[in-house]
N, C-alpha and C positions, 0 to 999 in steps of 0.2 A: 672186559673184565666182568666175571656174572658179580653179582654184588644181594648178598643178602637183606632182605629186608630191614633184619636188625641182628645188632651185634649177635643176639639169642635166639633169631629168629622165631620171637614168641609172639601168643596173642595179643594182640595190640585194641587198645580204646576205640572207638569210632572216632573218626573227624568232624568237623564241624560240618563239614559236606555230605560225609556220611548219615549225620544226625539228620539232615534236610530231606533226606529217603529220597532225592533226586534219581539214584542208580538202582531205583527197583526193589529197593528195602520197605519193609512192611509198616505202614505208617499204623501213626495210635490209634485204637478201636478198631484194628483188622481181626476177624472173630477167628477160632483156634479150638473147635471142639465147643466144651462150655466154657472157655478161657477167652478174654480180649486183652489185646498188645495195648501194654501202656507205654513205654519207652526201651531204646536198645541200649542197651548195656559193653557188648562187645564180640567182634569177629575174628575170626580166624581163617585157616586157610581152605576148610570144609562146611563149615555154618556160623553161623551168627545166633548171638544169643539176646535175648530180649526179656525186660521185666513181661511179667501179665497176672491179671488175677482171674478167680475164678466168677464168674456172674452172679452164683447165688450166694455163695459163703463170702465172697473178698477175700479168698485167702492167696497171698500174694506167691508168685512162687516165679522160676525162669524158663525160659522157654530156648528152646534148641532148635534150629528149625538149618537141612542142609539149603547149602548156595544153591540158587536156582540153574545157574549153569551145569552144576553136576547131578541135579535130579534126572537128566535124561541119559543118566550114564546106569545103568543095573546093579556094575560091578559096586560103584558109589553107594546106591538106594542101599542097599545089602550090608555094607560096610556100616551105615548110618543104624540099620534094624538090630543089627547085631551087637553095638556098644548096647542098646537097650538090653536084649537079652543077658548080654555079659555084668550090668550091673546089675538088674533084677537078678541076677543067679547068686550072687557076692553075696550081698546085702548084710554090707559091715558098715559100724558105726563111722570109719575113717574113711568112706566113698559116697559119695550124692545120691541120696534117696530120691528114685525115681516116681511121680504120683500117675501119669497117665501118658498115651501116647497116642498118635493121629496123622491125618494127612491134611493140610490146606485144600482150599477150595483148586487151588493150580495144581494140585498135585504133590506139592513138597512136604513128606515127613518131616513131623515134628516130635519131642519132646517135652513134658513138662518134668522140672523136679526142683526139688527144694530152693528156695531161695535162703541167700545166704548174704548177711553184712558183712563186709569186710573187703580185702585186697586180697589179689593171687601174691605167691611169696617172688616171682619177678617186680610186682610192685612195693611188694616192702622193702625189698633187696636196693632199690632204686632209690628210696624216700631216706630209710638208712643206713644204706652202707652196708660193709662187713660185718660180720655177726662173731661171737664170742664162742670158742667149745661148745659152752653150756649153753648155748640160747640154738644153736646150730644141731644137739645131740635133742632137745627137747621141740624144736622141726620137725625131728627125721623119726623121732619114736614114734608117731600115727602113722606117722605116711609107712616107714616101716611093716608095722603092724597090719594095713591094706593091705602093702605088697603080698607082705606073705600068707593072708586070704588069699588072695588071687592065684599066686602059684599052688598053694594047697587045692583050687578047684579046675587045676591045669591050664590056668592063662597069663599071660605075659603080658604086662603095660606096653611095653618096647616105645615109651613115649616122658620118662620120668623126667620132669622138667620144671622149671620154676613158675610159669604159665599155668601148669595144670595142676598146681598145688592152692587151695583156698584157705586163705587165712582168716577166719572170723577177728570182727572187733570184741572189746569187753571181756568180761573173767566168767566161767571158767575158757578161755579160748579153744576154739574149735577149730581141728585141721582136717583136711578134706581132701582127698588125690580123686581129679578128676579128669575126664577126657579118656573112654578109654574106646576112643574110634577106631584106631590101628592096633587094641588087643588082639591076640591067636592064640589059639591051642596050641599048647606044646609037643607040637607035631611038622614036621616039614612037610613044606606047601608042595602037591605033586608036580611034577616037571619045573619045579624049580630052577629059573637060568640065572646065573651070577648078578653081579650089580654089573654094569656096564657103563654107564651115563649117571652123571653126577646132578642129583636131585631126582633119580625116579626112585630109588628104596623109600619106603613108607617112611616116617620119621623125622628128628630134627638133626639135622648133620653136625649141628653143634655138641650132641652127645651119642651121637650114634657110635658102638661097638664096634670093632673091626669086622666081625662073623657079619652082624647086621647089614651092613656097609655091603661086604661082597657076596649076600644071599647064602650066605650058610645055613647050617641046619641051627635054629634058635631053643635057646632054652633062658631059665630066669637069671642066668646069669647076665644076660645081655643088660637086667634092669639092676643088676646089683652096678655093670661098668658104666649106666649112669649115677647111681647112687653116690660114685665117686665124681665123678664131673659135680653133680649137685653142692656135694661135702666140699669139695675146692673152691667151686663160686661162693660158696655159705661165708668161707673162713677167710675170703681173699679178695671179696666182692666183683673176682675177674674167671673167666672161663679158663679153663686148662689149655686149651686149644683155640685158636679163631685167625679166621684170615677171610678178606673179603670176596676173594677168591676161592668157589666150590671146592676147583681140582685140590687147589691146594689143601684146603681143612680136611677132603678125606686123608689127602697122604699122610698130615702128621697123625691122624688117628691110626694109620697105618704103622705106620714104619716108626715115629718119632717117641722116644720116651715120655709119659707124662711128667710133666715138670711137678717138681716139688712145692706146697704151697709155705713150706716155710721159705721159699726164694724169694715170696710177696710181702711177706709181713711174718711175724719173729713167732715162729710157732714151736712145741715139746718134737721131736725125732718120732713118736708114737702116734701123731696125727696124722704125719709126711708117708708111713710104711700104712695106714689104713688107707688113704686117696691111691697110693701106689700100686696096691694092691687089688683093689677096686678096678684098676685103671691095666691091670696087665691084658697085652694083645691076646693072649691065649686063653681062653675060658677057664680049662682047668688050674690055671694058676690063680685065679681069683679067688673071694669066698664063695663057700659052693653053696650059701641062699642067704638069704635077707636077715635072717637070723642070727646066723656067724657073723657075719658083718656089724650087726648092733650089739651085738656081745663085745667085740672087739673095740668097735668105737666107744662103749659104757666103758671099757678098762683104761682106754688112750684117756680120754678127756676126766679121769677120775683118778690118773695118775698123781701119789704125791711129788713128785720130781717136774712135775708140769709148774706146781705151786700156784695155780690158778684158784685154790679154793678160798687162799686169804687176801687173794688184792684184790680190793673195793676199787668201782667203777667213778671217778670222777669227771666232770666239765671242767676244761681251762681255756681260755685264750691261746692262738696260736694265730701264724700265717702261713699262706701256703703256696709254693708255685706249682702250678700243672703244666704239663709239655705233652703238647697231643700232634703229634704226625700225622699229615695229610697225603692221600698219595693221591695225583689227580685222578679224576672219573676216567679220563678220554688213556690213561695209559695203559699199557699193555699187561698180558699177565706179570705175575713177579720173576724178573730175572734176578741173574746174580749182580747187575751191576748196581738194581733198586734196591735189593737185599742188604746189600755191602753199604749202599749211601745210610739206611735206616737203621744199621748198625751202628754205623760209625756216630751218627749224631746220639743216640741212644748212651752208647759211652763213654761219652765226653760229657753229655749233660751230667749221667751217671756219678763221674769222678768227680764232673764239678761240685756236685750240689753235697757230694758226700765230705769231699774236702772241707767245705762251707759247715759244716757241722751239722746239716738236715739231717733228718729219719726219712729217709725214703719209704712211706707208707707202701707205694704201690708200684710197681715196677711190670710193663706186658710188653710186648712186641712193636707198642706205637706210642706209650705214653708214658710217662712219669707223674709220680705225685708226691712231693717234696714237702715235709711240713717242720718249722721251729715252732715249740710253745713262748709263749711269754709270759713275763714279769707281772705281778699282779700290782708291780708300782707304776705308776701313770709315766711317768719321764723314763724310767726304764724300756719300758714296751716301746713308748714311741722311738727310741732307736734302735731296739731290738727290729721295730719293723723298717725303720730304715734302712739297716744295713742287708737285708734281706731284699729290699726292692733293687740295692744295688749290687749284688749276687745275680738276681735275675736279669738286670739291666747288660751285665756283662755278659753273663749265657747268652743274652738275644746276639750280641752286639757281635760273639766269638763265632757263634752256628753264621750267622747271615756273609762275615766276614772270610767263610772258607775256602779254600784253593778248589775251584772245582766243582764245585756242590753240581747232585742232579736235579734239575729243576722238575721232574715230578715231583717231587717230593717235598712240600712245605710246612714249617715247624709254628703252629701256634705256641705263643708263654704268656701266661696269664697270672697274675695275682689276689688273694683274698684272704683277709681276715673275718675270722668268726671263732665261733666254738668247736671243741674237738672232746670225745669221748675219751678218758686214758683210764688204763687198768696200771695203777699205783705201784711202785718196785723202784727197783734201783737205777733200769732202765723202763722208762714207761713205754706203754704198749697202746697204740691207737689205735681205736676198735670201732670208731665211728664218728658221728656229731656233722657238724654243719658243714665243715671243708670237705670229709671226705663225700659228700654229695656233690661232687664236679659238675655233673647234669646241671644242676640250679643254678653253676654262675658261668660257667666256662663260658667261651661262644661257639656258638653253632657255628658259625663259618668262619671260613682262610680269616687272618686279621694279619696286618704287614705291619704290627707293631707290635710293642711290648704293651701289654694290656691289665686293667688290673679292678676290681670292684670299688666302690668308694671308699666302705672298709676298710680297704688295704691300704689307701695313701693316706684318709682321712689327718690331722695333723701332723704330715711331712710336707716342709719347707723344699724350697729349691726344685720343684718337679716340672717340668714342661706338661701340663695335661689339656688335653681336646678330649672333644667327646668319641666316641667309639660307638659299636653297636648295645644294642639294647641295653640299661644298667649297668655298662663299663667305660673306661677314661684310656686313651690313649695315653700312654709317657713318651716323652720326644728326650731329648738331652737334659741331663742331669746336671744341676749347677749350683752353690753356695758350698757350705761347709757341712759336713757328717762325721759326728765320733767313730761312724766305722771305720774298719781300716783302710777299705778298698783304697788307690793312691789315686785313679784315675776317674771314678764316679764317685759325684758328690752329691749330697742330699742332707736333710739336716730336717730334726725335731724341733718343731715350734714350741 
């Protein structure tokens, strides 16, 4: 199975091993023009980027510098000279201002250019969640506003991604769309041959275009059809598309409908037709530039019938179960029989947890995320969260107990109390807060038990708990008394 690096396959932080410049990364004080490397910051899959300042002024800025393995490629060098040119041509307040540029003592181009506080919007996406219309519309208006410099000077990002978007800290906030290494003219590359093999098209396959995909001929539309993958992740904190499996992610970019992001979380019909739209196979069915498209989206998310303009965002208590599917490493691509098994459990959990009276926050092709609020009365919550641990206790105990199951296929469930973000209404609407960051408690690995944060159980009586991996409790069998109603698992507030 090919297996992408990460569900986004974005730019990722260094490692700790990385940080020890063990693998030929450029340690502190390596000189850079009149610039010396103070610390790396972060790599990707063509350069690494590193703090530096400059010797006589101190003024601190970042440095770009391509992987030593592709310096001895031309096609690469060329690739790397040319993002410079492409941004010095631009030179818009909403893309990275470039100060100077050079080669290493070994050969390898670099760049210098602004340094900038803050996170890329993959990492705020990460830290908080799903974003709000309005918090998602007021993103997308800079990065926007780049774009269509860009195609106004005949070049295509063909790279819109959450990775290459910088978020400054502090007010007024500053957004930055950066990385534009696999920019082109809006011109078809001559002898142009198809896409053929899955991961040679320039790009990230997690938003690549169908045209993209199969080496068509490109134009800005390609970066409006990720503009839609973007505005879906923004509003749903999950991809429209993803499978760990290459072949498979191109085909549903191919052939499969984009899913609607109100299937994730409860969104106006006028959101679902701008992502859709964004998102059709066919170019000319799309918006035809960046500009119709943010026209559209200012009309969607400024709809009165949305009625998002009058509910105030609050914190409340809630708990929450996640269910995250594992499919083993060592199995094969996906068949129909894996297909069917990750189905099957997906909709059972589904029914179950709906039955149970959850809000299914987040719903994808391997996961669930199930949240109840609670009681701001002390003895109320504590059985509100009882009777929810034994919800989940049953989901483990119905999945593990089924006729047949495929054993690639393994189901973590995990539990946790904390805060959750809600927009105020008749039905509330979770937009964020502490649970829907899964990352921070879930666990990273297979767990063969029902699993849950302290949080979660903190005063519930009757629980069998061991320890578990990092900052989480096993639950073993359920016993004493619970006001829930469940008949067969019991558990009870202290």
């Amino acid at each position: 199975m090919d297996v992408l690096a990460t569900r986004d396959n974005e730019t990722r932080a260094f490692s700790l091993e990385e940080r020890s410049f063990s693998r030929g990364e450029l340690p502190c004080g390596t000189r850079a023009g009149e610039y010396t490397v103070v610390s790396p910051i972060a790599r990707g899959g063509c350069g690494a980027v590193y703090e530096a300042i400059h010797l006589r002024t101190g003024e601190r800025v970042a440095m770009k510098v391509l992987h030593g393995t592709l310096a001895a490629s031309p096609k690469m060098v060329k690739r790397f000279l040319r993002e410079i040119e492409v941004v010095r041509l631009l030179n818009h307040p909403g893309i990275v201002e470039i100060h100077d540029a050079g080669e290493l003592a070994d050969g390898r181009p670099f760049y210098m250019m602004e340094h900038l506080d803050g996170v890329t919007l993959d990492v705020l996406l990460r830290q908080e969640g799903r974003l709000s219309p309005e918090q998602a519309l007021e993103l997308l208006e800079p990065v926007c506003s780049a774009l269509d410099a860009a195609h106004a000077a005949g070049i295509i990002h063909r790279d819109v991604k959450g990775s290459n978007i910088f978020v400054s800290r502090g007010a007024p906030r500053a957004i930055k769309l950066l990385d534009f290494g696999i920019a082109k003219l809006m011109e078809p590359d001559e002898g142009a041959s198809g896409f053929t093999t899955a991961g040679r098209a320039p790009g990230t396959l997690t938003i690549m275009a169908p045209e993209q995909i199969l080496g068509g001929v490109l134009d800005a539309r390609v970066d409006v059809y990720a503009l839609g993958v973007l505005l879906h992740r923004l509003l749903t904190g999950k991809l429209p598309f993803y499978s760990p499996d290459a072949t498979e992610l191109l085909r549903q970019h191919l052939e499969e409908p984009a899913p609607r992001p109100s299937r994730r979380t409860p969104l106006p019909p006028a959101l679902d037709a701008v992502v859709l739209r964004c998102m059709e196979k066919q170019p000319e069915h799309r918006y035809p530039s960046v500009k119709s498209f943010l026209y559209t989206l200012r009309e969607a998310v400024g709809e009165p019938t949305s009625g998002r303009s009058s509910m105030p965002e609050l914190q409340t208590d809630a708990i929450a179960i996640y269910l995250d599917l594992r499919v083993r490493t060592d199995a094969e691509d996906l068949d129909d029989a894996l297909a069917e098994e990750l189905g099957l459990v997906l909709d059972l959990a589904e029914e179950r947890l709906r039955d149970a009276g959850l809000t299914l926050v987040s719903v994808t092709g391997s996961e669930i995320l199930a949240v109840r609020l609670l009681s701001s009365e002390l003895r109320e919550s504590l059985i509100e969260r009882a009777a929810v641990i034994e919800i989940a206790a049953s989901l483990h105990e119905e999945i593990a107990l089924r006729s047949g199951p495929d054993t690639r296929v393994h189901t973590n469930l995990c539990l946790h109390a904390g805060q959750v973000v809600v927009r105020s209404a008749n039905h509330p609407e979770i937009i964020g807060g502490d649970l829907a960051r899964v990352g921070a408690w879930a666990p990273v690995d297979a767990v063969h038990a029902l699993c849950a944060t302290e949080a979660a159980v903190r005063g519930i009586g009757g629980l069998e708990l061991s320890a578990g991996p990092p900052g989480l409790l096993l639950i073993g069998e359920l016993s004493g008394h619970c006001s829930s109603p469940a008949p067969t698992l019991r558990c009870r507030a202290l």
